[in-house]
C-alpha positions in Angstrom: 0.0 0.0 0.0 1.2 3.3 -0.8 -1.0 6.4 1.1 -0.4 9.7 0.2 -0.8 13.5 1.0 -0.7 16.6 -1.2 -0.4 20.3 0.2 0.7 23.3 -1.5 -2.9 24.1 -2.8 -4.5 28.1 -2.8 -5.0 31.3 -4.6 -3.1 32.6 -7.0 -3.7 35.6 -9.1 -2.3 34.6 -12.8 1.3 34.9 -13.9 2.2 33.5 -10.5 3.6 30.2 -9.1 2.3 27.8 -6.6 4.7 24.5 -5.4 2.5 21.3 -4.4 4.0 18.6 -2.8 2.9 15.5 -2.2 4.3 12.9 0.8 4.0 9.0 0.2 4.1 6.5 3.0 3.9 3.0 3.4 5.5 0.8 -0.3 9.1 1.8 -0.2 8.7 5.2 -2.3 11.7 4.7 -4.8 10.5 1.5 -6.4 7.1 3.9 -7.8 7.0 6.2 -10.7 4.7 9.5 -8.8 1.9 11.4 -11.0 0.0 14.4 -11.0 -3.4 14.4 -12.4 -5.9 17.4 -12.1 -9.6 17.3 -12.6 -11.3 21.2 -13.3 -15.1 21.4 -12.6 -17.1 19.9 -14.9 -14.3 18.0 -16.8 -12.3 14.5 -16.7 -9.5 14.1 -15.0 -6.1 14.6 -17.0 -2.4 13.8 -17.1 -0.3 16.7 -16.0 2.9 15.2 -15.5 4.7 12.3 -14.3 8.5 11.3 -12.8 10.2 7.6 -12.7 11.6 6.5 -9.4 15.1 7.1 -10.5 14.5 10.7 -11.7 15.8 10.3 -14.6 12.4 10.3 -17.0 9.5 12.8 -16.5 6.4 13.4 -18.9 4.6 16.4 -19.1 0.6 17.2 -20.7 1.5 19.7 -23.4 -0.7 22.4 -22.0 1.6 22.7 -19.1 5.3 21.9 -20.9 7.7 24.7 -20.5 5.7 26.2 -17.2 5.6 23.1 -14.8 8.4 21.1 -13.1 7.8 17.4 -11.8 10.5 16.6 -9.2 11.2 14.2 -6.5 13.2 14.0 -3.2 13.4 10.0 -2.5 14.9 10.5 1.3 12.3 12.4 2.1 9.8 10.7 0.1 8.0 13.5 -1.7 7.1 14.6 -5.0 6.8 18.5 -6.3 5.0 20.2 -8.2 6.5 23.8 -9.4 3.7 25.3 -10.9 4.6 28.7 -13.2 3.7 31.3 -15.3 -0.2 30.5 -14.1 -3.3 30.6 -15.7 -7.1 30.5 -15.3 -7.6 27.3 -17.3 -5.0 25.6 -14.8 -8.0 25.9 -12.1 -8.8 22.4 -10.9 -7.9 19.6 -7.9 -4.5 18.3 -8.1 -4.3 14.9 -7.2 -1.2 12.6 -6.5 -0.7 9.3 -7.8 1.7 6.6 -7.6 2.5 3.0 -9.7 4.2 0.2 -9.1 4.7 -0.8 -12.6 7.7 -0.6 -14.1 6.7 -0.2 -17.9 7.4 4.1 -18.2 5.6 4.4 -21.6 2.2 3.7 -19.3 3.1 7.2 -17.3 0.0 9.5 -19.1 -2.6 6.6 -18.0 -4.5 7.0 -15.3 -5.5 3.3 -15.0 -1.3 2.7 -14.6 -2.0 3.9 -11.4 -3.1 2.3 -7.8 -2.9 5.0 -5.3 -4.0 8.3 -5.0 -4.0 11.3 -2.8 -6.9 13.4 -1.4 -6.6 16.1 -3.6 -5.6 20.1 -3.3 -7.7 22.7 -4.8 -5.6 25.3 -7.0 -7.5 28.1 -7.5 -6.5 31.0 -10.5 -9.2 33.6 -10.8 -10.2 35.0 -14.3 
C-alpha cells in the first residue's frame, strides 16, 4: 500500500507560481513512478505530469510543458510540483498518484495507477 498526501494548494492571481507537494508512505517510495493528475469542474480528470523512481524520465501534458516542473526527493519521500507562469484554465484539484509498474511508456494513463491522494484545490481567478 502506498498512502499519500498533497499540500501546496491556494490562490493565486495569474502569472504567479504555486509548489505542491505530495508525501507517500507505506511501499518503499523509490521503487514507484509519482503522478500528478488534475480534474477542473465539470471535466475529466487529465495527465499533468509524471517522474520515474530514479528521476531520470519525467512526462509532461503539453498544456503545461515549459511552465511546470515534476520533481522528487526519494529521502524524504516526496514529490513537487513547481507550478509557473499561471493561468485560469490551470483551475482544478490536483491529485497525487503513484504506480508500481515498471513499464514508463504507461506514465500519461490513469489506470497505470493504484494510489491516489486526497486532492488540493488550486484556485487561478479570471
Amino acid at each position: 500500500q502506498v498512502h499519500m498526501v498533497e499540500s501546496g494548494g491556494g490562490l493565486v492571481q495569474a502569472g504567479g507560481s504555486l509548489r505542491l507537494s505530495c508525501t507517500a508512505s507505506g511501499r518503499t517510495f523509490t521503487t514507484v513512478t509519482m503522478g500528478w493528475f488534475r480534474q477542473a469542474p465539470g471535466k475529466e480528470r487529465d495527465f499533468v505530469a509524471a517522474i520515474m523512481w530514479t528521476g531520470t524520465n519525467t512526462g509532461y501534458a503539453d498544456s503545461v510543458k515549459g511552465r511546470f516542473i515534476i520533481s522528487r526527493d526519494n529521502a524524504k519521500n516526496t514529490v513537487y510540483l513547481q507550478m509557473n507562469s499561471l493561468k485560469p484554465e490551470d483551475t482544478a484539484v490536483y491529485y497525487c498518484a503513484a504506480t508500481t509498474s515498471p513499464y514508463w511508456s504507461n506514465y500519461d494513463t490513469q489506470s497505470n495507477y493504484g494510489y491516489w491522494g486526497q486532492g488540493t484545490q488550486v484556485t487561478i481567478p479570471s
